[in-house]
N, C-alpha and C positions, 0 to 999 in steps of 0.2 A: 642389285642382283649379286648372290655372293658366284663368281665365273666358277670357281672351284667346283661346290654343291652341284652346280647347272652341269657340267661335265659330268659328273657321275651317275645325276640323273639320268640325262640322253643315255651314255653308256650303260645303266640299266634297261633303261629302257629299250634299247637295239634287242640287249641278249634275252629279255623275255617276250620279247615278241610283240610287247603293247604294255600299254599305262597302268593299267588296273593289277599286272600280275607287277609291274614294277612297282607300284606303291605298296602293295602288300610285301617285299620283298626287303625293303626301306622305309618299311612302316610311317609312312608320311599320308597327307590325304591325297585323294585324288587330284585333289584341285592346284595343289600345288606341283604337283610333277605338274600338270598341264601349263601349270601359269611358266614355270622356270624353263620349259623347252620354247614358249612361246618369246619369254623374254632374252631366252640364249639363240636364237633365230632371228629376232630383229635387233640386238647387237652385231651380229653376224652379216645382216644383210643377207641369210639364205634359207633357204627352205632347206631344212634338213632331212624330213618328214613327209612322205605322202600316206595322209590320214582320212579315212572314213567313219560310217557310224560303227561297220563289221571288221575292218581291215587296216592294218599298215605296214606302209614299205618305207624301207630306206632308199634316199634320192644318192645318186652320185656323188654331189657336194656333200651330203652327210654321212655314207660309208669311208669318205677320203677323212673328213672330220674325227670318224669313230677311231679308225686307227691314231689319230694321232690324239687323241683325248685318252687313250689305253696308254703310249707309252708317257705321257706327261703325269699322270694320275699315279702311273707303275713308280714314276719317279721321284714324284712326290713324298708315296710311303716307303719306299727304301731311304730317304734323307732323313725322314721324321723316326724308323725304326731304328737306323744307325744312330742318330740320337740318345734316343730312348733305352736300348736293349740294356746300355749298362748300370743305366740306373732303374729300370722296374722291368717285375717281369711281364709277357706278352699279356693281354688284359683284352675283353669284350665278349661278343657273341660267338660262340662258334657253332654252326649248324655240321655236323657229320651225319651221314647216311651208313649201317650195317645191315648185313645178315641178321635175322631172327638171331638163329642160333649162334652166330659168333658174339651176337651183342649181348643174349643172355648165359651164356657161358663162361666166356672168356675176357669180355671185355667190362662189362658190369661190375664183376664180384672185384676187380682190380682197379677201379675210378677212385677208392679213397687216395689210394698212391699217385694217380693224375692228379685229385684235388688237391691235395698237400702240396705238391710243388708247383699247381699253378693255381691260385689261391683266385685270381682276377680274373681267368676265363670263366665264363657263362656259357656252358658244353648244352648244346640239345641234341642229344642224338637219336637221330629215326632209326626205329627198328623193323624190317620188313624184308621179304623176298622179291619184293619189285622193285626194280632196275629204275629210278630216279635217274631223272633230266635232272642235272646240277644245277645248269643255268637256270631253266626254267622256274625250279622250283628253289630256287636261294637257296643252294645246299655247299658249303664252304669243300668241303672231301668227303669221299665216299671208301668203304670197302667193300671192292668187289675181289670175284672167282673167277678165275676163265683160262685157258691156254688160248685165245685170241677175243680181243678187247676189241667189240665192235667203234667204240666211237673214239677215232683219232684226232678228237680236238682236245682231247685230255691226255694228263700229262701222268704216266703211270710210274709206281715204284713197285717193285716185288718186297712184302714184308714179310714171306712165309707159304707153306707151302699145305695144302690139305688132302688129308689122306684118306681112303673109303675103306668100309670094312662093309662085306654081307652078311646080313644075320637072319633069322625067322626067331619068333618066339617056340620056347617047347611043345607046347600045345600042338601048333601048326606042322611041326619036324616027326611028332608025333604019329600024328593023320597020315602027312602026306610021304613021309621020308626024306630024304637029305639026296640032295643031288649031288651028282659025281663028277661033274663037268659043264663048265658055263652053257652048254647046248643045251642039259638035261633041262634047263630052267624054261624052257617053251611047255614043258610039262606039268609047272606047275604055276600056283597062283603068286604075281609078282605084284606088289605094290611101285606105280610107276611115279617122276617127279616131270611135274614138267614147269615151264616160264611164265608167269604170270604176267609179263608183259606181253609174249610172240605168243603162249600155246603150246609151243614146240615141245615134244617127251625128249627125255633126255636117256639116249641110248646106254649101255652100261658096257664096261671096258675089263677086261682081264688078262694077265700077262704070266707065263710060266715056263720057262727053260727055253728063251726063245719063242715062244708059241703066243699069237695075241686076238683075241678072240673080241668082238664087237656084236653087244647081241640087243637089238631092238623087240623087246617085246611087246604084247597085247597085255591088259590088265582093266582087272573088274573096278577095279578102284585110281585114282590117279589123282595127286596132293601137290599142292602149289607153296607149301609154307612147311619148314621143317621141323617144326615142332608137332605142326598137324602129323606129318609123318613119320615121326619118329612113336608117334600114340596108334599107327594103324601098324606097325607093325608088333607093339608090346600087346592088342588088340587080336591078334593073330593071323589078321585077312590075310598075309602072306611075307614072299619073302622082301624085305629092304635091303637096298644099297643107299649107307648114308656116310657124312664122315665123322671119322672114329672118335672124334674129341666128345661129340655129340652119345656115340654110343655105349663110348666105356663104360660109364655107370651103371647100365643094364646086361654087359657083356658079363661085368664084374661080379656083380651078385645073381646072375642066375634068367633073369626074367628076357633077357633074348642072349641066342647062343650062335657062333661064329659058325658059314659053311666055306666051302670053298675056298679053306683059309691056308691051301699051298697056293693058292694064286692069288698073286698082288694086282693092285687096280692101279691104273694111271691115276699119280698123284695132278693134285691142279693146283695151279699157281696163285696166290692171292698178291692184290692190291690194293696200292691206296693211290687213288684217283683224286684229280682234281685240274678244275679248267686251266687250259696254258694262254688264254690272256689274262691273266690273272698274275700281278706280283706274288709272289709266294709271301703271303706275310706270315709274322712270327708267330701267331697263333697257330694257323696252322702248321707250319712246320715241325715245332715242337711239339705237336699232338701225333703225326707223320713218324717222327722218330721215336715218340714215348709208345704206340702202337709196333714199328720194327724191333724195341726190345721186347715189349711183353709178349710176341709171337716167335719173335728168338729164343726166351727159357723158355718155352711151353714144351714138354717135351714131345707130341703130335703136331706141332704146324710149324718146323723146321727141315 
């Protein structure tokens, strides 16, 4: 039994919950995560594991085990990266989780400049509006949005900041007229965004000479994915709040037009997320910080 392998195993194995999502994760077969926890338990002399056909837990002796199989494993790839670092660059798989729209906006059209200078990573990046479990689902870092970061087992960096602009298409401004004041907008048709994880509509924020205004509205229509939404407002159904990086190109030539544009929105803060039992290896880190410049020039998410 290689003891090494068998550590990472289990410690897979803790953080998704069960074997099947760990083998998938470490692309191994099933039978072999099972055989190496078996054969790391009776080196061990302990039941690490209480396992069913539907469920498992971890025993006492093998939560005390998991920690200390995290900092030996951490320590492992910090002696082999310090090694390494100066003679090649960081090299393997990297899985990242983005936004729809940061991913095909901003982050897409700039991967030749990542690929170029990191020639040996193997980047997958998920593109989506749903809020991915890291752990669960073998995701190396993610970029998220938020001014509070529900899950504090991860370890967060501020790379930038995103800023919202409201607009309606002409058509729609047309019809209905231009409102005068974040209140007026109960009067008319709002395309809403809400969480594709929780449900939750996501209230809309404005700010003017001291004055800050928080207006939850009702809406005929209501979009989980911001590309989807950024087409129900070029569409005409009503007005959108989206962010600006997203809608310049339509602001710019015509096909949706800014209202309410003496009031600024609460900017939200972006991150780059990622598990804090986890040695930061060099993979990711230099994707972390090749991400903090390319949203440093960006001249909207600074």
């Amino acid at each position: 039994m290689n003891k090494l392998q068998a550590m990472e195993v289990f410690v897979q194995v803790v953080d998704a919950g069960g074997f099947t999502r760990a083998s998938e994760n470490m692309k191994l077969p099933k039978a072999t995560v099972s055989t190496l926890i078996q054969s790391l338990e009776t080196a061990l002399s302990a039941k690490l594991l209480n396992r069913t056909t539907r469920h498992m837990s971890v025993t006492a002796e093998g939560a005390a085990y998991y920690d200390r199989c995290l900092r030996i494993l951490s320590e492992v790839r910090e002696a082999e990266e310090s090694l390494s670092r100066n003679r090649r660059s960081p090299s393997g798989r990297l899985r990242v989780d983005a936004p729809t729209g940061l991913a095909s906006e901003i982050i897409v059209p700039a991967l030749p400049d990542f690929i170029e200078q990191y020639p040996d990573i193997q980047l997958e990046l998920g593109c989506s509006d749903r809020q991915v479990d890291l752990v669960e689902e073998g995701v190396d870092c993610a970029i998220r949005g938020g001014r509070q970061l529900a899950d504090s087992s991860l370890i967060a960096r501020r790379v930038g900041t995103m800023h919202y602009v409201t607009c309606a298409s002409p058509a729609y401004l047309k019809r209905h007229g231009h409102p005068m004041h974040p209140n007026d907008l109960v009067h008319h048709r709002c395309v809403n965004y809400f969480s594709a994880r929780t449900g939750k509509m996501f209230d809309w924020y404005f700010k003017q000479d001291g004055e800050q205004v928080q207006v939850s509205l009702s809406s005929h229509v209501a979009l989980s994915d911001s590309c989807a939404y950024t087409a129900a407002g070029l569409a005409g159904l009503g007005i959108v709040q989206m962010a600006d990086f997203l809608m310049a190109p339509m602001l710019a030539d015509g096909r949706l037009v800014p209202i309410l544009d003496t009031w600024t929105n609460e900017p939200l803060p972006i991150y780059m997320v990622y598990p804090q039992n986890r040695h930061l290896q060099a993979k990711v880190g230099v994707f972390v910080e090749w991400i903090a410049r390319l949203f440093s020039n960006h001249s909207t998410l600074h």
